[in-house]
C-alpha positions in Angstrom: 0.0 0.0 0.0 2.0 2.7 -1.2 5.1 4.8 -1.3 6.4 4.3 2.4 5.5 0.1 2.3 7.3 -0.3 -0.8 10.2 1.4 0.5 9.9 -0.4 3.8 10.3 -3.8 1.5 13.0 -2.5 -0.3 14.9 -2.3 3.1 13.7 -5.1 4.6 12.5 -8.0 2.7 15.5 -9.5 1.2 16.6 -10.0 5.2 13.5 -11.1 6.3 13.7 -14.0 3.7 17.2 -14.9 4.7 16.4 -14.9 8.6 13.7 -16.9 7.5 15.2 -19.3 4.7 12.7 -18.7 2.2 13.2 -20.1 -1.4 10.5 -18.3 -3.2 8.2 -15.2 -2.5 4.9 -13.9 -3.5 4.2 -10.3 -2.9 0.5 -9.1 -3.9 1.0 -6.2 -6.0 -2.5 -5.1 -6.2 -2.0 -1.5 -4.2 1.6 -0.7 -4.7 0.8 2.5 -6.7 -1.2 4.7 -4.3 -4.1 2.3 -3.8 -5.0 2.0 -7.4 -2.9 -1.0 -9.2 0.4 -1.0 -10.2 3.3 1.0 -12.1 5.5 -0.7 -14.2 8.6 1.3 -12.1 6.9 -0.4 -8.9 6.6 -3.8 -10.0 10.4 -3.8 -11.1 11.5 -2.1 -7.4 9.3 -5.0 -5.3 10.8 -7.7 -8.3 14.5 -6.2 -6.9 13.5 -6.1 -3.6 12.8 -9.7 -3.1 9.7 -10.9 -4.6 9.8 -13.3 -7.5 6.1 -13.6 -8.8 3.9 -10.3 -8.3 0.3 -11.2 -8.6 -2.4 -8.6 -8.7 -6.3 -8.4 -8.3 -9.2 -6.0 -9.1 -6.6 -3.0 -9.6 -4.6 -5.1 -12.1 -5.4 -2.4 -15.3 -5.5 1.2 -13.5 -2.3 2.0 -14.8 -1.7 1.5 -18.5 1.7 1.6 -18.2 2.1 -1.9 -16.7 -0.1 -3.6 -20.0 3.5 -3.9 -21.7 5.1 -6.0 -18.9 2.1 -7.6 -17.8 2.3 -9.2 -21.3 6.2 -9.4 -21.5 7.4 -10.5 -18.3 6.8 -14.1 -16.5 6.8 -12.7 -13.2 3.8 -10.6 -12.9 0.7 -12.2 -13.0 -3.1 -10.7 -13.5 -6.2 -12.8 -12.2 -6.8 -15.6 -14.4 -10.9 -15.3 -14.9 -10.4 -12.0 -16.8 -10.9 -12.1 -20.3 -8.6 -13.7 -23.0 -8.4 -10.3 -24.5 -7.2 -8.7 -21.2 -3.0 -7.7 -21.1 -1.2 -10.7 -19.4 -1.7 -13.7 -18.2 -3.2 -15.4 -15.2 -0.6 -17.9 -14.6 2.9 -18.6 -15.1 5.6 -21.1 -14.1 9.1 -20.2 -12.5 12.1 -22.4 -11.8 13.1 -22.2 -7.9 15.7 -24.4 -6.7 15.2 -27.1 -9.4 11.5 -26.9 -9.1 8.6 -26.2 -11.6 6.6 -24.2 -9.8 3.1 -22.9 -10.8 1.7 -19.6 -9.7 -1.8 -19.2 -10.6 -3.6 -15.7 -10.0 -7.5 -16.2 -9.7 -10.4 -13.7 -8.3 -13.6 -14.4 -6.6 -16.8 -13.5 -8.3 -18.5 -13.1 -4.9 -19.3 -9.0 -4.1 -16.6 -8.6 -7.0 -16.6 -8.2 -11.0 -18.8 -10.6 -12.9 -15.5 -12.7 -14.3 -15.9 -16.3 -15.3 -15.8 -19.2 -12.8 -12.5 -19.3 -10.7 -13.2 -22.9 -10.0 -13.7 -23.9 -14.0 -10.7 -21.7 -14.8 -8.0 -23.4 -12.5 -9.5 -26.5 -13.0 -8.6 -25.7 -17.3 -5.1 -24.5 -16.3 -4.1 -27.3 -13.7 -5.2 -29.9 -16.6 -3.7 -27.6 -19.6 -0.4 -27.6 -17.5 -0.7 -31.7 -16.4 2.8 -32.5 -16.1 4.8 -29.2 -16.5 5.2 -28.6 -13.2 6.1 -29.7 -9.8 4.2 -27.9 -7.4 1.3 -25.3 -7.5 0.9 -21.6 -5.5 -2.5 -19.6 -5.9 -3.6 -16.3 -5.0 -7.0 -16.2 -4.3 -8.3 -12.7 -4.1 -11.9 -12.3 -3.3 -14.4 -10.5 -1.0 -16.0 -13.5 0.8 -14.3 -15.5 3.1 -16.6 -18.2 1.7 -15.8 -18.2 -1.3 -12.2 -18.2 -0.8 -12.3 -21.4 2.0 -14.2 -23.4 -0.7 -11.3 -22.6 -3.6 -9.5 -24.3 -1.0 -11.3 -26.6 -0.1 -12.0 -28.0 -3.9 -8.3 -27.8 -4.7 -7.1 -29.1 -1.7 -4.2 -31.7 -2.8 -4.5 -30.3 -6.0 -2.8 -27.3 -5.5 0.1 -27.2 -2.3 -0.2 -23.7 -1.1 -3.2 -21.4 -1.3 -3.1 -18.1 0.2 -6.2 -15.0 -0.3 -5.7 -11.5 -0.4 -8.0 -8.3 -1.2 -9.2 -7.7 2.6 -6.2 -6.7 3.8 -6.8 -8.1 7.5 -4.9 -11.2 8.5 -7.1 -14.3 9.3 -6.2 -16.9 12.3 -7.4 -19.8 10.1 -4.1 -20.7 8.8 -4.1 -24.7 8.1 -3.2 -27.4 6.6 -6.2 -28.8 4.8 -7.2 -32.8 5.1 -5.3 -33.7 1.7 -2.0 -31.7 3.0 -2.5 -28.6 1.0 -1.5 -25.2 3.1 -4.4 -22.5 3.2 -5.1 -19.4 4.8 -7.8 -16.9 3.9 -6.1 -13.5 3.7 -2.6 -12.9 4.4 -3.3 -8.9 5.4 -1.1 -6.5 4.1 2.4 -4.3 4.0 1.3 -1.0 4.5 0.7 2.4 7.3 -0.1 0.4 10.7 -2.3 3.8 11.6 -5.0 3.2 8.7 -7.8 1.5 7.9 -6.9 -1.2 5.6 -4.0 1.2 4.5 -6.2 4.1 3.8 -6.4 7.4 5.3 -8.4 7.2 8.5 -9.9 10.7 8.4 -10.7 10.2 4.4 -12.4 6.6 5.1 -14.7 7.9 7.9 -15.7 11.2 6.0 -16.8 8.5 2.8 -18.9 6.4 5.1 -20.1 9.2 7.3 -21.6 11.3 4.4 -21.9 8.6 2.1 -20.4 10.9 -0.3 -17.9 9.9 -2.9 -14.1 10.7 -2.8 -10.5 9.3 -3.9 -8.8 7.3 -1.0 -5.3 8.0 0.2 -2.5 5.8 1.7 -2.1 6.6 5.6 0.6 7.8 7.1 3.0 6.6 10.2 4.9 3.4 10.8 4.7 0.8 8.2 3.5 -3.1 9.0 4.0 -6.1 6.8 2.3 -9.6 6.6 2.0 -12.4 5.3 1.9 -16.3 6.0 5.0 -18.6 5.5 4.8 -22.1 4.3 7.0 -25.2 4.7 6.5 -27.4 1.7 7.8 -31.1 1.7 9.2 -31.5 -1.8 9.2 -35.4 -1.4 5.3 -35.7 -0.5 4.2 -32.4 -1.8 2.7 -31.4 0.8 2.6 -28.7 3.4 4.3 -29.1 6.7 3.4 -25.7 8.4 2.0 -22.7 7.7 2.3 -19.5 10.0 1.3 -15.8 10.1 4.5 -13.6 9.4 4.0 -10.0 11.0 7.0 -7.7 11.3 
């Protein structure tokens, strides 16, 4: 969520994965740019700062500038549901440590656009890409908790770690699901701790106080990341643990 977080990342991120002994790291680019999206610039400083796949959400096409790369680069993914026709594409698959992994981008349709089916589109890519890869990551980025639980819950030993975003609040459901797949429903966000949901406190309560429309702005003050770490077992390919990360 803006400027200051994506600063505090470049800082801090490549050390946190070290301390931590992460192999691979997805950052959810979908606010980077003030809120709204993400600029190409941005999506190339949190690449250098320690993310390897950038996946987006309902913001992926407010800024035009990132059409070219969304296209162009395998390490930036849009939601997969969104039109053929739309820049990018909603999946892609990255070597990390000898491994074939799969990051698929996908959006709920629940209180969101009117995209096609997430379930029918994974199901398509998983069997388009039968054998291509090793292991499988999703972004699920949707509204209702529901919705996102039951993504999991269908691709559950289909898909080893499934993570949500779009609400920016971290839940405490993270789990390993009955066929050893690692879930949790929303991972939060890196953003202004003094905020609601990133946003300008005084801005958010004048909206919903008068009900009248107005542009939100990043908050201001000490910056707070999340997130949820997972320990995958390469041999059974399956999850081992998965924890909140807060720092």
């Amino acid at each position: 969520m803006g400027k200051n977080a994506l600063e505090y990342l470049g800082k801090t991120l490549w050390k946190k994965r070290e301390e931590l002994g992460v192999d691979f790291t997805v950052v959810n680019g979908e606010n980077a740019s003030d809120i709204y999206g993400i600029s190409k610039a941005d999506a190339e400083l949190l690449l250098s700062s320690g993310a390897d796949l950038i996946t987006l959400g309902n913001h992926a096409f407010s800024r035009r500038d990132i059409f070219d790369m969304l296209s162009d680069s395998e390490c930036i993914i849009r939601p997969a549901n969104y039109p053929p026709l739309a820049p990018g594409g909603g999946y892609t698959i990255l070597n990390v440590c000898g491994w074939r992994i799969l990051g698929i981008n996908i959006m709920g349709t629940a209180l969101m656009e009117s995209l096609a089916c997430p379930f029918a589109t994974v199901d398509r890519i998983l069997e388009r890409e039968k054998g291509n890869y090793d292991f499988a990551v999703m972004d699920i980025h949707a509204e209702s908790t529901s919705e996102k639980i039951a993504l999991g819950r269908y691709f559950d030993g289909r898909i080893s770690v499934m993570f949500g975003t779009h609400t920016h609040v971290s839940t405490a459901d993270e789990q390993i699901l009955p066929l050893g797949s690692g879930y949790i429903t929303d991972i939060g966000m890196t953003g202004p701790k003094n905020s609601i949901i990133g946003s300008d406190t005084k801005t958010v309560l004048d909206r919903m106080r008068t009900k009248i429309s107005c542009r939100l702005t990043v908050g201001d003050g000490d910056t707070e990341a999340s997130g949820a770490l997972f320990d995958l077992d390469t041999d059974t390919k399956k999850v081992r643990s998965v924890c909140r990360v807060r720092f």
